[in-house]
C-alpha positions as CSV (number, residue, x, y, z in Angstrom):
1,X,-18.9,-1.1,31.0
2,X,-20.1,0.4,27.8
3,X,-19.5,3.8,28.8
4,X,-16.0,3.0,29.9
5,X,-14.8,1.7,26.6
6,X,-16.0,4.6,24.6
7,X,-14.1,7.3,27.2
8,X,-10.6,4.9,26.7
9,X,-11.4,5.0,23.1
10,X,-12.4,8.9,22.8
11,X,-8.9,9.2,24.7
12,X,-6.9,7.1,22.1
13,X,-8.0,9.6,19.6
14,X,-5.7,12.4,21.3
15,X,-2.8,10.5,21.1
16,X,-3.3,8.9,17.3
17,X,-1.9,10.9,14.7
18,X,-4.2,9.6,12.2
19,X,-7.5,11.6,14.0
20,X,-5.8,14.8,13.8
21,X,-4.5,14.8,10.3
22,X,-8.1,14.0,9.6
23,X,-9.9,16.7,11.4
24,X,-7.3,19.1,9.9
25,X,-7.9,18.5,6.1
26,X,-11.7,18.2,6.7
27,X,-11.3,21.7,8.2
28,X,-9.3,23.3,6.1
29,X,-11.4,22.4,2.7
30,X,-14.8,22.8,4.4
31,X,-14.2,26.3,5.7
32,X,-13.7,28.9,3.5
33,X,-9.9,30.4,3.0
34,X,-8.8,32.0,6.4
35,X,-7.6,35.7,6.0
36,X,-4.9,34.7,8.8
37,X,-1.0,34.9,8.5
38,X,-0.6,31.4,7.8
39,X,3.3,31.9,7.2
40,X,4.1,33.2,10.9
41,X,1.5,30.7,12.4
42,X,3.0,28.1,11.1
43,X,6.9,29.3,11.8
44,X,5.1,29.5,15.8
45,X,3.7,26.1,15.4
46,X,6.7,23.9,14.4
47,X,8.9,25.7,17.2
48,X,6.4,24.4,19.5
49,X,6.6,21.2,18.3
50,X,10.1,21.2,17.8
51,X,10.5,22.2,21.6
52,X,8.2,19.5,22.9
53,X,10.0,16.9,20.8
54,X,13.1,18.0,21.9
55,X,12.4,18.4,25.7
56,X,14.4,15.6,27.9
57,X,17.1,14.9,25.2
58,X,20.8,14.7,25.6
59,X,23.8,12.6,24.7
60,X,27.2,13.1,26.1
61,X,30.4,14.2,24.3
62,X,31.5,10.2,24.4
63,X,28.8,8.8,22.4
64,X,29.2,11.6,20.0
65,X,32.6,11.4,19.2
66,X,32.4,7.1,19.4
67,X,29.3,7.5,17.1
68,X,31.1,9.3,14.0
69,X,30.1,5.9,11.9
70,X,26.7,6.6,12.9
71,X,26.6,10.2,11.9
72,X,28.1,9.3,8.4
73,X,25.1,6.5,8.1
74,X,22.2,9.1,9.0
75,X,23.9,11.8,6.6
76,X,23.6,9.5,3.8
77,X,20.0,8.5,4.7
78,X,19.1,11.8,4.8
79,X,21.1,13.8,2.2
80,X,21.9,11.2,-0.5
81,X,19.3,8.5,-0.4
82,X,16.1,11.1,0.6
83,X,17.4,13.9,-1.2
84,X,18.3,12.2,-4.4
85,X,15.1,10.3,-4.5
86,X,12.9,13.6,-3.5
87,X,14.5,15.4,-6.6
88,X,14.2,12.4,-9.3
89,X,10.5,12.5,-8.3
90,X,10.5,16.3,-8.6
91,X,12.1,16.2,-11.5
92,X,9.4,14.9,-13.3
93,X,7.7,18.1,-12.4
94,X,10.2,20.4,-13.5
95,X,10.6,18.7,-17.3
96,X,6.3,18.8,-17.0
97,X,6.7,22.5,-16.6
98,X,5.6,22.7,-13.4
99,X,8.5,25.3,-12.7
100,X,7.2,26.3,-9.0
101,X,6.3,22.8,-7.9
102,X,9.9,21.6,-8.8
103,X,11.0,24.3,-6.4
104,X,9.3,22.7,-3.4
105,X,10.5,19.7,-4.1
106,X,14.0,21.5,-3.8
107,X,13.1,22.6,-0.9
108,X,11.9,19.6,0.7
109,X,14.7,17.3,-0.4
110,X,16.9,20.1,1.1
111,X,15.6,19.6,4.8
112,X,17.2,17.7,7.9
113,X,15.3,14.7,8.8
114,X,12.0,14.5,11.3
115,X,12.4,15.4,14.5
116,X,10.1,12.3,14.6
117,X,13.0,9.7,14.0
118,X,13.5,10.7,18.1
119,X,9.7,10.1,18.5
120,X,10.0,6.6,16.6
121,X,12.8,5.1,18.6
122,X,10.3,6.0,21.9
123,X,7.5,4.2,20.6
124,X,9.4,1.3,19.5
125,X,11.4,1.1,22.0
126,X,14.3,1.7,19.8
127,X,17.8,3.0,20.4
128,X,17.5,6.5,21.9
129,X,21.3,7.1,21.6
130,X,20.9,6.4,17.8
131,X,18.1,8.8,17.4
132,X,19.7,11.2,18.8
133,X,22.8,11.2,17.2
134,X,20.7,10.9,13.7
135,X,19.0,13.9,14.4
136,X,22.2,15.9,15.8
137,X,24.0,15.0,12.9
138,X,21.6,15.6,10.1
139,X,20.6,19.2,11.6
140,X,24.6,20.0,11.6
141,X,24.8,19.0,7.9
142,X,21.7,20.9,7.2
143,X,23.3,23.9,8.2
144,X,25.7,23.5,4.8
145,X,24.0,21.2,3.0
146,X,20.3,23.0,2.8
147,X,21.6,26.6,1.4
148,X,23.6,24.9,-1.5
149,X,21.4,22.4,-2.5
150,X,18.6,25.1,-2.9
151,X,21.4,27.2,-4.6
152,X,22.5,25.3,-6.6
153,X,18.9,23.4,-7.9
154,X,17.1,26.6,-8.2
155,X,19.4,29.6,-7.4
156,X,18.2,32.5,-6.5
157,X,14.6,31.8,-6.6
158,X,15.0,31.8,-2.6
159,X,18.3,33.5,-1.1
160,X,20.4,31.0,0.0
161,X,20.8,33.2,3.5
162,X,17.0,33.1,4.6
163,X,17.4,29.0,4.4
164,X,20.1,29.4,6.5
165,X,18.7,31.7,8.9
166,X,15.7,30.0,9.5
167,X,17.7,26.2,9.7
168,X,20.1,27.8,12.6
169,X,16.6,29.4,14.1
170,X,14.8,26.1,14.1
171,X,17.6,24.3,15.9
172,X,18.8,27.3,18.3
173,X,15.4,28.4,19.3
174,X,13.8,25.3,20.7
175,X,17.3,23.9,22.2
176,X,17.3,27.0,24.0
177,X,13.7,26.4,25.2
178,X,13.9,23.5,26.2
179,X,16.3,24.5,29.3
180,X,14.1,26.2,31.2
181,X,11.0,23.4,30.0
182,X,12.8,21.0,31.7
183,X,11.9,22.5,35.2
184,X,8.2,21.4,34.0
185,X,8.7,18.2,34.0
186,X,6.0,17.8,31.2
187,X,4.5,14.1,30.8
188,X,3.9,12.5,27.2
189,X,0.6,12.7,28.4
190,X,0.8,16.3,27.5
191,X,3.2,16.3,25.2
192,X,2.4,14.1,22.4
193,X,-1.1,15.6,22.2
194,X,0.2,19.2,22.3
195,X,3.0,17.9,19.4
196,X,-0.2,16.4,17.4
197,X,-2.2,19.5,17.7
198,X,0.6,21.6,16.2
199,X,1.1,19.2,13.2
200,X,-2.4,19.2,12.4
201,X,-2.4,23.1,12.9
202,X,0.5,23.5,10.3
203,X,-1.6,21.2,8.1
204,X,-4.8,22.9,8.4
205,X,-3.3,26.5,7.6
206,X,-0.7,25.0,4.4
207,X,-3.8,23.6,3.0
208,X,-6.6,26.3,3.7
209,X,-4.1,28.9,2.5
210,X,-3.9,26.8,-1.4
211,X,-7.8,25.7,-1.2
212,X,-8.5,27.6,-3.7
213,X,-6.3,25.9,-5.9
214,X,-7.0,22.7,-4.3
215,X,-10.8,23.2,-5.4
216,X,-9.9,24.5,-9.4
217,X,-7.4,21.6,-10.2
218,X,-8.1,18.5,-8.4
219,X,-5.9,16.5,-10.9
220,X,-3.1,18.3,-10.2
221,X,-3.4,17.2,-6.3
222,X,-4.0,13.3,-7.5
223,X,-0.9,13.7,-9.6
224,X,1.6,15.0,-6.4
225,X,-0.5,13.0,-4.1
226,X,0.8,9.5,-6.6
227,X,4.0,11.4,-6.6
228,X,4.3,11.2,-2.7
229,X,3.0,7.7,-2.7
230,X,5.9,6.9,-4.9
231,X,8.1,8.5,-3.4
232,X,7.3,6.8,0.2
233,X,7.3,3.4,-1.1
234,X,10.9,3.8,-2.8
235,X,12.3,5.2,0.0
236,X,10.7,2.1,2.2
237,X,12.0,-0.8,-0.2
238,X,15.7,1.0,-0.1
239,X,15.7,1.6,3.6
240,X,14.8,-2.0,4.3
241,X,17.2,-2.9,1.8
242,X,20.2,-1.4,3.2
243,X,19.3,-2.4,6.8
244,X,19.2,-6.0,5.8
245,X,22.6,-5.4,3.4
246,X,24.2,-3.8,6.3
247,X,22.9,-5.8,9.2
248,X,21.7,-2.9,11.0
249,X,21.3,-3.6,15.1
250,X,17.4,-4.7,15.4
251,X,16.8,-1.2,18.1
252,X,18.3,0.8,15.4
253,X,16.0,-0.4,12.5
254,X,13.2,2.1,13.1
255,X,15.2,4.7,13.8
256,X,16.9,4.4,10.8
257,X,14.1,3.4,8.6
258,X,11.9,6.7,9.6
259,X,15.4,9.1,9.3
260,X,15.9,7.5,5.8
261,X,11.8,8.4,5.2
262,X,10.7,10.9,6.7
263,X,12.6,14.5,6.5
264,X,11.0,18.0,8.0
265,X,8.1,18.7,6.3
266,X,6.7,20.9,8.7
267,X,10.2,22.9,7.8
268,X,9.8,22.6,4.4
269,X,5.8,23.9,4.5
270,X,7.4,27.2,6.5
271,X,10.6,27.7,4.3
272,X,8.0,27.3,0.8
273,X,5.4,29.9,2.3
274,X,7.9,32.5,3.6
275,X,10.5,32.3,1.3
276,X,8.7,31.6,-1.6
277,X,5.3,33.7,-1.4
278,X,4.8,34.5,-4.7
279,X,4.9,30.9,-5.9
280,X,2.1,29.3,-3.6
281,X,1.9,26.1,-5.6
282,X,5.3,25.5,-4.4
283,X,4.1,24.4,-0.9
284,X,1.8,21.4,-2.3
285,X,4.6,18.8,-2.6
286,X,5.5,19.7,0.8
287,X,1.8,19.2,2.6
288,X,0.8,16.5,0.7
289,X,4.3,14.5,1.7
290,X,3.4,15.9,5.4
291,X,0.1,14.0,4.9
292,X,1.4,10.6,3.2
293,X,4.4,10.7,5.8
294,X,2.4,11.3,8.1
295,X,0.0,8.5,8.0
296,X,2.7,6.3,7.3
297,X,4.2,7.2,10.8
298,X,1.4,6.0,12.5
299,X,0.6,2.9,10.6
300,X,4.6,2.0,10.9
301,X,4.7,2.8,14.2
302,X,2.0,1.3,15.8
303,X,2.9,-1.8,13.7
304,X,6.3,-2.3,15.6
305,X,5.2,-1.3,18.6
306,X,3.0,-3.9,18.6
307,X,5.3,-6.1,17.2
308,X,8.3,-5.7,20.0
309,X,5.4,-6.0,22.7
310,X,4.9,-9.6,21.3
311,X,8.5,-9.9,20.9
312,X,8.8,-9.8,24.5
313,X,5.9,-11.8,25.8
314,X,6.9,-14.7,24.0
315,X,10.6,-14.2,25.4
316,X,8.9,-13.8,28.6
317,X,7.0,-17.0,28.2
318,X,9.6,-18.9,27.3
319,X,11.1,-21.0,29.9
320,X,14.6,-20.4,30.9
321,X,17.5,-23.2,30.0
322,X,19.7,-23.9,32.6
């Protein structure tokens, strides 16, 4: 039986999040720095991901236009509560004099939310429909909202075009792909491994292509590493607040709580190394919030999961009233 355990368990690893962020940051600093195009590997990598993620989505025109309330909350998640909170924390780093740091923090409080939030409500069995429209409606805004925020934080340190170009690429690009994808039929079997695999790819080449740096000024990582910490637990305490204040729908709750979280930092890692090349530093807030987000994901996830599985044994168990 032995045996048996260890294959279920060896399996598990493929589809935790955790193992792959793992084995990507022990590769990246144990190898030496890649000679590779990080930039376009990475641009390749989160279209795949982006494709799987999106693959087997849709909402009709009705729960759209009946959702508008819905779309207003996720917009405010995402580009008030994350974005202000992203750029009090890189403020700090701007007043420090950390002039190219503050400009991925720019960047990253610029970006729509996870693609993730859709991945949350599957694993916790949450609202779909909300997902959905959280992610629509964040990616629309993004369109507007991630040019002039950049513009108007850090001018024209990165044209305000090139954002977005690459924002209506990331969102055309894998809707598109994912017309003719659905004639696979692809399992999450296959596609949560595959979507793994490409996060821990984006993570290995952000972080093998700043090693160096890494290696010379460890401090500097500790202090954006706290940074993210910070960030992430701030964001968590006002999320849960204003789920309880405004009595969120329980299947909603995750959904909303990883949207509020969590935005693209996989997006964020590409715009920072294309777009701003001659500032690599500017990248580290960016990877290290992939990492801390990351973790979080899992832990959070797994957490409900496990949570609504009780939920529903004990409801189960429960004997009826007549």
């Amino acid at each position: 039986m032995k045996p048996a355990v260890w294959q279920v368990n060896a399996s598990d690893l493929f589809y935790d999040l955790r193992a792959w962020i793992f084995c990507a940051l022990a590769l990246s600093l144990l190898t030496g720095t890649l000679d590779v195009p990080s930039s376009e590997l990475i641009v390749v990598a989160l279209m795949v991901q982006m494709t799987l993620s999106m693959d087997g989505l849709s909402i009709s025109k009705e729960a759209l236009s009946e959702g508008r309330r819905e779309m207003l909350h996720s917009v405010v998640l995402c580009y008030v509560v994350n974005t202000g909170v992203t750029l009090a924390v890189g403020a700090a780093f701007m007043l420090s004099g950390y002039e190219t740091m503050w400009q991925g923090w720019v960047l990253l409080a610029s970006m729509p939310c996870a693609i993730s939030v859709v991945t949350a409500a599957i694993l916790t069995r949450g609202d779909l429909n909300a997902a959905v429209i959280a992610v629509t409606s964040t990616y629309v805004s993004g369109i507007v909202l991630a040019p002039l925020i950049s513009f108007v934080l850090i001018g024209n340190a990165v044209d305000p075009l090139e954002i977005l170009k690459y924002i209506v690429l990331f969102i055309v690009i894998p809707a598109a792909l994912t017309i003719p994808l659905k004639r696979l039929r692809l399992g999450r079997s296959l596609k949560v491994p595959v979507i793994n695999l490409m996060m821990a790819l984006m993570l290995f080449l952000s972080v093998n292509s700043n090693r160096e740096y890494m290696l010379t000024y460890p401090e500097m990582i500790l202090i954006v590493l706290v940074a993210a910490g910070a960030r992430l637990l701030a964001l968590s305490l006002i999320s849960s607040w204003m789920n309880k204040r405004l009595k969120t729908d329980r299947r909603s709750v995750p959904v909303l709580h990883v949207l509020c979280i969590w935005k693209n930092t996989g997006l964020s890692v590409s715009m920072c190394m294309l777009l701003l090349s001659g500032a690599p530093e500017s990248v580290i807030p960016c990877f290290t919030c992939m990492i801390v987000e990351s973790l979080w994901f899992s832990m959070y996830t797994e957490k409900e999961s496990k949570r609504q599985a009780v939920a529903r044994r004990n409801a189960s168990a429960s004997p009826s009233i007549c």
